[in-house]
C-alpha positions in Angstrom: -15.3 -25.3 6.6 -17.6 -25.7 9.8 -15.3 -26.7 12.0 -12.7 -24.3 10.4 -14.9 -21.4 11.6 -15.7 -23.0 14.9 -12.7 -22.7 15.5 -12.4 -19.2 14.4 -15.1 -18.0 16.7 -13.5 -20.1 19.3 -10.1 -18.5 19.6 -11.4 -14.7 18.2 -9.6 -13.2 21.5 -6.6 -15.3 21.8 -6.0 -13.9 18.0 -6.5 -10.5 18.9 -4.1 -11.0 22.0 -1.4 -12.0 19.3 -2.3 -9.0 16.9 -1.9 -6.6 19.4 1.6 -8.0 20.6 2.9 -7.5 17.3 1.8 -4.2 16.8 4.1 -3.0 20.3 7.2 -3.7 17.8 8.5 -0.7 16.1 9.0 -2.7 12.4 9.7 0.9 10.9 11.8 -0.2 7.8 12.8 3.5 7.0 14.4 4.6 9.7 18.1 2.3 10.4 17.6 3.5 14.4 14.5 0.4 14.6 16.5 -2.3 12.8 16.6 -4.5 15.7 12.8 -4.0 15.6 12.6 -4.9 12.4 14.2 -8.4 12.5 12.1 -9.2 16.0 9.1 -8.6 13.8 10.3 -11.1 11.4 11.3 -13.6 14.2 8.0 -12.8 15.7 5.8 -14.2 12.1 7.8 -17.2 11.4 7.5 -18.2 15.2 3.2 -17.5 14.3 4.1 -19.2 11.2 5.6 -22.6 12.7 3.3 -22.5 15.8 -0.1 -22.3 12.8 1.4 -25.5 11.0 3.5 -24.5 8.4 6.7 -26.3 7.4 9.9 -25.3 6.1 9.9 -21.7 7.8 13.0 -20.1 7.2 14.0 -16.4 7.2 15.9 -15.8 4.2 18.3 -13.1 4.7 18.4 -10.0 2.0 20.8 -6.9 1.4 18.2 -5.4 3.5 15.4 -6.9 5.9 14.9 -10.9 5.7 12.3 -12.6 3.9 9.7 -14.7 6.1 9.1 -18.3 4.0 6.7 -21.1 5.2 4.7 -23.7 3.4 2.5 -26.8 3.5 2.5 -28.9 0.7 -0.6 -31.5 1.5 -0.4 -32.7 -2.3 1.4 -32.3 -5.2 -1.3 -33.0 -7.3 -3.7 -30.0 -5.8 -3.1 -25.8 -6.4 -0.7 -23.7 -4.4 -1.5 -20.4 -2.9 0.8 -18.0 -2.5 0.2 -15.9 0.4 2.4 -12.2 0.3 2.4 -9.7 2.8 4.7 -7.4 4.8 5.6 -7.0 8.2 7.6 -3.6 8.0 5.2 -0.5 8.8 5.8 3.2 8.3 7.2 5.7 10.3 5.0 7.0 12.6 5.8 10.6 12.5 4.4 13.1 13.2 3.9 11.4 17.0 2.3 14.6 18.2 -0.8 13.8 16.5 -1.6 10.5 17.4 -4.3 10.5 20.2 -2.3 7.2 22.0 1.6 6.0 21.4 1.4 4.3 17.9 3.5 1.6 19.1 1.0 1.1 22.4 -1.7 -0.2 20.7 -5.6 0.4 22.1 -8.9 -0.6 20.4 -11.8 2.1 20.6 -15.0 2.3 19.1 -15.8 5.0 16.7 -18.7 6.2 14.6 -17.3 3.5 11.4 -15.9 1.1 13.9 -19.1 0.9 15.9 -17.7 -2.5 17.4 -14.2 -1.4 17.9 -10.8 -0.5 16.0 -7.3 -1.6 16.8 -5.2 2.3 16.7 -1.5 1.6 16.5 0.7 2.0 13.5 0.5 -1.2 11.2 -3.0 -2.0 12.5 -4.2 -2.4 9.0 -1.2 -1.7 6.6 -0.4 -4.1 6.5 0.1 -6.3 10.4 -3.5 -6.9 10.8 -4.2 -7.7 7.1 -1.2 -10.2 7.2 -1.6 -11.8 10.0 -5.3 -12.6 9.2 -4.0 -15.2 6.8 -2.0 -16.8 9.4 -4.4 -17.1 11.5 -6.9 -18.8 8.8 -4.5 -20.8 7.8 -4.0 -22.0 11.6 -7.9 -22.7 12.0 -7.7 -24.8 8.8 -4.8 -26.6 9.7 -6.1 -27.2 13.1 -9.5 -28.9 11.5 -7.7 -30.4 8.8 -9.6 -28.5 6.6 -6.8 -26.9 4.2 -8.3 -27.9 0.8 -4.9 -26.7 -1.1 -1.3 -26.0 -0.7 -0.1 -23.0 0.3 3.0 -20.9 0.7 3.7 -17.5 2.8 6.3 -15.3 1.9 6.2 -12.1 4.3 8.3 -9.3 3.8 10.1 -6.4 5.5 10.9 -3.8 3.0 7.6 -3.1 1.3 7.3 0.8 2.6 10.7 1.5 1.2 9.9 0.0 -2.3 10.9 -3.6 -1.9 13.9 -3.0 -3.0 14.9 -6.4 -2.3 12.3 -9.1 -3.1 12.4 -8.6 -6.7 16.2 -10.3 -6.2 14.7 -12.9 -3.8 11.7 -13.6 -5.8 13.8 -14.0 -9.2 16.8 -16.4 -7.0 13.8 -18.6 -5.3 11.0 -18.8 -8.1 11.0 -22.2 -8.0 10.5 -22.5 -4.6 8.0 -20.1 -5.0 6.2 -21.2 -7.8 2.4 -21.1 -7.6 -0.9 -20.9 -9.5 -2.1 -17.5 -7.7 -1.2 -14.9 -5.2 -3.4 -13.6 -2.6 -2.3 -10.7 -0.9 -4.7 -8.0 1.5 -2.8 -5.1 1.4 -6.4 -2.7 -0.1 -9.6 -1.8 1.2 -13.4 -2.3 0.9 -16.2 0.3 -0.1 -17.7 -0.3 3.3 -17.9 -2.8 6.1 -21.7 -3.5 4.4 -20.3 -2.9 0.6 -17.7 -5.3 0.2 -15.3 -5.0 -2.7 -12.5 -6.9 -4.8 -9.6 -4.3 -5.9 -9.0 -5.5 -9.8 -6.6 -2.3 -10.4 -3.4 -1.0 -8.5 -1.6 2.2 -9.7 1.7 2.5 -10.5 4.2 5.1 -8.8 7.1 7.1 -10.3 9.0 8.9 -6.8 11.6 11.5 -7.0 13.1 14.0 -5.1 14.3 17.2 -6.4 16.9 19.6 -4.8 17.5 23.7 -6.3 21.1 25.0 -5.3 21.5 28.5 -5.1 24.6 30.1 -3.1 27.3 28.6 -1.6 25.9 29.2 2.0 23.0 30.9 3.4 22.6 34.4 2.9 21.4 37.3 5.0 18.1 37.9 3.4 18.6 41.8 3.9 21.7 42.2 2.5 21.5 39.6 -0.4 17.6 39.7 -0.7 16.4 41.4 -4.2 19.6 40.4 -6.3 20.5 36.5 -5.1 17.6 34.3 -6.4 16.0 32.3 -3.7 16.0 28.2 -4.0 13.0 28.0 -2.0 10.5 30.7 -4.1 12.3 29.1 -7.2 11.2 25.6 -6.6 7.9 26.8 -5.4 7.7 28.7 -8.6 9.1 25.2 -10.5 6.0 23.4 -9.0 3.8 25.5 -10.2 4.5 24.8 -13.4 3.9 21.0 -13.4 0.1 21.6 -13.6 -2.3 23.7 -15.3 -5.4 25.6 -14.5 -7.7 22.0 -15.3 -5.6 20.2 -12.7 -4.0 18.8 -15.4 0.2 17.7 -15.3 1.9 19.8 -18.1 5.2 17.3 -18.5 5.2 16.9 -22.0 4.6 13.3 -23.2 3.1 12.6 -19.5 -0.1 11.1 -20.9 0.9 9.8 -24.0 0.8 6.0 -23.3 -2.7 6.5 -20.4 -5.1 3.9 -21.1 -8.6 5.2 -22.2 -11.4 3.9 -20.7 -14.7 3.4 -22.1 -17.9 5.6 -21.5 -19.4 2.2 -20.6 -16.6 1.5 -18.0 -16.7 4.9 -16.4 -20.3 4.5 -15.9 -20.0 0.9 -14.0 -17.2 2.7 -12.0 -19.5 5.5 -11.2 -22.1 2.9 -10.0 -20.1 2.3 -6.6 -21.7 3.6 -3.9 -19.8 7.1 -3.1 -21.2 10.0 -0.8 -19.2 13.5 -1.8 -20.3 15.4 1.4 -19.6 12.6 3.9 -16.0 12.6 1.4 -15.6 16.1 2.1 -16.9 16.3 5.3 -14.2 13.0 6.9 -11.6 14.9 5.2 -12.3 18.4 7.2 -12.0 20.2 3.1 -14.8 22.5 1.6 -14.3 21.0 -1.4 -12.1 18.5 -3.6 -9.2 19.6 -6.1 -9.5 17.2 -8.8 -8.5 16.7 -12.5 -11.4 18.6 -14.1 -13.5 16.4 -16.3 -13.7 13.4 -14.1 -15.4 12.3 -10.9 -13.6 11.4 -7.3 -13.7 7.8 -8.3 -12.2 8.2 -11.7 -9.5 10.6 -10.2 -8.1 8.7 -7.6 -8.4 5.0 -9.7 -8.0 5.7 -13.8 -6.2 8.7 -13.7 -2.6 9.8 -13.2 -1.5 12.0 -10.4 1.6 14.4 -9.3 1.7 14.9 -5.7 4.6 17.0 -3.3 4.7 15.0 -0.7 7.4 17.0 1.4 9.4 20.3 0.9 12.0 21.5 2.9 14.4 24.5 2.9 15.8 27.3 4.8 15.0 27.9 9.2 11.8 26.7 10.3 12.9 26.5 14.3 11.2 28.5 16.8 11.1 32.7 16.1 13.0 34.2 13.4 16.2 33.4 11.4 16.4 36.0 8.2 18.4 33.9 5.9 18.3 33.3 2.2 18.7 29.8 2.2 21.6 27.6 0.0 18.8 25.2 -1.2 15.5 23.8 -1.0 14.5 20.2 -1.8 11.2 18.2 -2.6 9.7 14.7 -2.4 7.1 14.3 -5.7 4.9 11.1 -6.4 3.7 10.4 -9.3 0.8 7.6 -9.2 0.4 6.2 -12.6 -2.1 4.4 -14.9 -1.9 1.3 -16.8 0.6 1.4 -19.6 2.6 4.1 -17.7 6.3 2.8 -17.6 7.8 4.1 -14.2 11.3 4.9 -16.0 10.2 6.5 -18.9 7.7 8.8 -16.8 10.4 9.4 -14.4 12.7 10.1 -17.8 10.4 13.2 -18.8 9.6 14.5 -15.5 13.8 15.0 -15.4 13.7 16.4 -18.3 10.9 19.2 -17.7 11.6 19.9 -14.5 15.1 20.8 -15.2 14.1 23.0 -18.2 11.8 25.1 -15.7 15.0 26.3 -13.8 16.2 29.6 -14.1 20.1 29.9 -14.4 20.9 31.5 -11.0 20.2 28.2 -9.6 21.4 24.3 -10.3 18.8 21.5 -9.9 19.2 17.9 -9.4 16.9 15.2 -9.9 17.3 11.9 -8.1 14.5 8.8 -8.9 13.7 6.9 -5.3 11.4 3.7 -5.9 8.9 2.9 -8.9 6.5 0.7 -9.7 4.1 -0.5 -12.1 0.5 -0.6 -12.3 -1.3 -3.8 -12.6 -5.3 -5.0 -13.3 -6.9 -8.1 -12.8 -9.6 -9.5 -15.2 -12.4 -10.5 -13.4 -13.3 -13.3 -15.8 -10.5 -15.9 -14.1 -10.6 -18.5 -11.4 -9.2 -17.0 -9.2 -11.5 -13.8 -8.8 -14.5 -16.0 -9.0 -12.9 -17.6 -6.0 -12.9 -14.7 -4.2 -16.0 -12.9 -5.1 -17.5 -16.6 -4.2 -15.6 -16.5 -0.8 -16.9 -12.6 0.3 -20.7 -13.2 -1.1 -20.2 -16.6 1.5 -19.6 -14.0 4.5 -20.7 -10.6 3.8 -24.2 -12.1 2.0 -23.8 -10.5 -1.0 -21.8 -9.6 -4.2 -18.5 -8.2 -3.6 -18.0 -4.7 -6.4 -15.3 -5.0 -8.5 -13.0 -1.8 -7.7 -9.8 -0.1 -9.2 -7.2 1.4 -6.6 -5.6 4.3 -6.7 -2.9 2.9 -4.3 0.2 1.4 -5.8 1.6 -2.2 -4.9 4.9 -2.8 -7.5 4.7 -6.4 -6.3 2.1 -6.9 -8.1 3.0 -6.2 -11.6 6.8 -8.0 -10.4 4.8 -11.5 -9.3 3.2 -11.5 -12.8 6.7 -11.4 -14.6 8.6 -13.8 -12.5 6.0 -16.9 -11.5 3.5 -16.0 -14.4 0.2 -15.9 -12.3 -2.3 -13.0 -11.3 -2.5 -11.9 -8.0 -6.2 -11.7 -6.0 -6.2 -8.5 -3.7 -8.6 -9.8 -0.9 -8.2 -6.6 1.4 -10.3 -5.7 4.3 -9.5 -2.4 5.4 -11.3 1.0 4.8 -9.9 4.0 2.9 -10.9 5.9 6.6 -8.3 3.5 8.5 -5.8 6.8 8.0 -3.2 3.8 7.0 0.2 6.1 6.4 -1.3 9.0 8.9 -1.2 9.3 12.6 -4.3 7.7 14.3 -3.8 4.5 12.1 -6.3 1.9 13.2 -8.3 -1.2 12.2 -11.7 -2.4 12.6 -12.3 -5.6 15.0 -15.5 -6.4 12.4 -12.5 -6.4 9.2 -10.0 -8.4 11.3 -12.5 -11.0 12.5 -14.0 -10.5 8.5 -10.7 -11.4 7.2 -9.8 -14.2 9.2 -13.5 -16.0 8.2 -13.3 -15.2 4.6 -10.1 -16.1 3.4 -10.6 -20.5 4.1 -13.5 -20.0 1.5 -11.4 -18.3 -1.0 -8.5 -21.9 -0.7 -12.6 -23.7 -0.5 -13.7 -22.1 -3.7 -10.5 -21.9 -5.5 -9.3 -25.5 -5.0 -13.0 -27.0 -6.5 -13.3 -24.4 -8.9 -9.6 -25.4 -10.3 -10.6 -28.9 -10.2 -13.7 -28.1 -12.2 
């Protein structure tokens, strides 16, 4: 791979050029008002795609946003790679906050980025981790030094659930068909403690609306006798956890895998810092579970978050009204052997039994997903921990997420093969938050690691 990273070093700026023109486009999958911008995106990788050496690149439309497909099959005889990522980025919302136009992208250097970061929404989740592999797979093609086959498949609907590839991945498996996926949607420890994420999360995501009146109500003259959606639900969320942190749905933890003393305290061995934690957060202290640390609560543990709530006037000065309805937006992050449906089953169920009967409460389930783990005996983690030891100089830490990616778990049922989640970014990146940015040191990191993992994996499937 000498000439492969060479060639790397050689064109570090002309990829960066490219990086930053596809971070100008507006790929916001949620909103319909950037659907021209979403398909340009797509345009945008299979043109990156063709002009890197790929054959066979084709974007496959979907009920939603298309499906970017490329490949380059050097031998039959040899293992294929399948490479996923996605192209679609979130909303960038709220704009106010950002310290430059998300969509205007700028690199500055910054205490953890002493070399520079790339801000713009969709610098690392997941733009600059996708397009790392194109551009490896461009200085290998260029040396003719791809070792393996290897196909891309790039989508545009992962931050509204992928509501769509499970259809495309199920109509195409044979085309798809593969001995391992390797995807870089996660994060490192640190840029000098690299990591391999062996465990995703799975997600359960509803939102909830409580109906009171027909209309909204003066709050003077109704007030006191006309019970109030918005205090009600308040009152409802209360309810879903206890005094320990702990979420009160019956049945919620029935199914949580246990994890062993001697587990816990490996996954306690990771290097972790609480006051720089709470200090990078701007929080006095943390709010966990009780009974488990900050790496056991965001990894091996379930979760129940409100991530939105909405009811009633909040413009500018004073409206007294005693508002119609309130609504809410509620995660649920779950552990392995959590099913999405039937956790999503008995949060309906509570939840509606906490209402009182002045008011009527609806339940509707958004996207789900199951969690997913990696053994780190295989092939194909050897490969990578191989491939990061190769260009970090030492032993990557195995690591458990407490992100969810449903693909995962939906690759393993339809082609029958484990994913390896070589990511690159850093939990500080503020992926999902304004400010959103990406080291140049991960980018460039990426781009040089990921031809030893096809290096490492190709001999060590051989062996």
């Amino acid at each position: 791979m000498q000439q492969t990273q060479s060639y790397i070093t050689a064109n570090k700026e002309k990829f960066l050029d490219e990086l930053m023109d596809l971070l100008k486009i507006p790929s916001v999958s949620a909103d319909p008002a950037y659907s021209e911008d979403v398909h340009k995106t797509a345009q945008f990788v299979g043109d990156k795609l063709k002009d890197a050496g790929a054959d066979k690149v084709q974007l496959f439309q979907t009920a939603g946003y298309p499906v970017v497909y490329g490949e380059k099959i050097i031998d039959e005889s040899l293992p294929t790679i399948l490479v996923y990522g996605h192209y679609d980025v979130q909303p960038a919302d709220p704009i106010e906050l950002w310290d430059s136009p998300p969509f205007e992208p700028v690199i500055k250097k910054t205490a953890v980025h002493p070399d520079g970061a790339i801000f713009a929404r969709g610098a690392c989740d997941d733009k600059g981790q996708m397009y790392m592999h194109v551009k490896a797979f461009q200085a290998m093609m260029a040396n003719d030094e791809l070792p393996c086959n290897v196909k891309f498949m790039i989508e545009g609907e992962e931050e509204v659930g992928s509501e769509n590839l499970g259809i495309f991945c199920n109509k195409y498996a044979e085309m798809l068909s593969c001995d391992v996926v390797l995807l870089s949607d996660t994060s490192i420890i640190a840029n000098d403690v690299p990591s391999i994420t062996i465990g995703l999360r799975g997600l359960s995501y509803v939102e909830v609306e409580v109906v009171g009146p027909n209309r909204d109500l003066h709050s003077g003259v109704y007030g006191g006798a006309v019970g109030n959606p918005v205090n009600i639900l308040c009152e409802m969320i209360s309810q879903l956890k206890d005094e320990n942190n702990a979420i009160t749905i019956p049945g919620f933890y029935d199914d949580v895998e246990v994890i062993s003393e001697t587990d816990r305290t490996k996954m306690n061995a990771a290097p972790f810092d609480l006051d720089h934690y709470q200090k990078d957060l701007d929080i006095d202290t943390v709010d966990g579970e009780v009974g488990y640390t900050v790496l056991e609560q965001t990894s091996i543990r379930p979760t129940l978050d409100v991530n939105g709530m909405w009811g009633g006037y909040i413009g500018e000065g004073a409206k007294t009204v005693l508002p119609s309805k309130a609504n809410a937006k509620i995660s649920m992050r779950l552990v392995p052997n959590q099913e999405p449906d039937k956790i999503t089953a008995l949060f309906k169920e509570y939840f509606e039994s906490l209402a009182p009967k002045s008011v009527k409460v609806t339940v509707t389930p958004h996207h789900g997903g199951m969690p997913a783990v990696t053994p780190t005996d295989t092939v194909e983690y050897q490969a990578a921990s191989l491939a990061m030891k190769q260009t970090y100089g030492k032993d990557p830490i195995p690591q458990r997420s407490g992100g969810s990616i449903p693909i995962v778990a939906l690759f393993e049922e339809v082609f029958g093969v484990k994913s390896v989640l070589l990511g690159f970014g850093l939990n500080s990146d503020a992926i999902h938050s304004p400010n959103e940015h990406y080291g140049l040191f991960n980018y460039y990191k990426g781009i040089e690691t990921i031809p030893y993992f096809y290096q490492h994996y190709a001999r060590l499937k051989k062996a």
